[in-house]
C-alpha positions, -999 to +999 in steps of 0.1 A: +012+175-486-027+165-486-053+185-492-093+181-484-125+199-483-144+189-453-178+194-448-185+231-434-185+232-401-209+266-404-238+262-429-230+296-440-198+286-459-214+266-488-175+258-497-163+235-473-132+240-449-100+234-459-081+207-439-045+187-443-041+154-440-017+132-424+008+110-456-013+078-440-048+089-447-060+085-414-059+121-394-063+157-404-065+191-391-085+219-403-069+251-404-089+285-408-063+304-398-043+302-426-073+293-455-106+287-448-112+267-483-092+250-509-102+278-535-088+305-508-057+288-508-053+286-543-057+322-550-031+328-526-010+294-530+027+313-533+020+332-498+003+299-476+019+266-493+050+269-468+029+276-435+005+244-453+030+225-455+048+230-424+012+221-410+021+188-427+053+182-417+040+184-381+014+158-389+035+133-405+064+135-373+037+129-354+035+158-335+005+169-314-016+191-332-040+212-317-071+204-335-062+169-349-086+142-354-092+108-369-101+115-406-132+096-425-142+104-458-175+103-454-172+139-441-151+154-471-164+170-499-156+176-536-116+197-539-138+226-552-178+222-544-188+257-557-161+262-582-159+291-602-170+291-635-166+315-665-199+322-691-197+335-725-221+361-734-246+339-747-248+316-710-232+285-726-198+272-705-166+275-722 
């Protein structure tokens, strides 16, 4: 399964939308119903990486997918734009 961050389709989400990819590179679907972002599906990775990657499986067969389109990486972003970061007391990254 292949994951990318897209560029947001609503300027309000400053992290990108979560889309899979096809095994060949060249089409992906985004799917905000089951994470918006990467980081969403992280935090939640045991609960969504089956219905993720059945969204893959359908891709690779070939299957129409609602949504589908021809992928170019121009419009992807960083895995994690806004990732989170953790600050010691005195404001210096650890």
């Amino acid at each position: 399964m292949k994951l990318v961050t897209l560029k947001p389709s609503s300027p309000a989400n400053r992290q990108g939308d979560l889309a899979v990819v096809s095994s060949d590179n060249r089409t992906a679907v985004r799917v905000p119903e089951i994470a918006p972002t990467l980081l969403s599906a992280l935090e939640q990775w045991s609960t969504l990486r089956p219905k993720l990657q059945e969204v893959a499986d359908k891709l690779n067969a070939g299957s129409a997918m609602p949504g589908a389109f021809d992928l170019k990486f121009e419009d992807t972003l960083a895995p994690l734009p806004f990732a989170p970061g953790f600050y010691d007391e005195g404001g210096v990254w650890v």
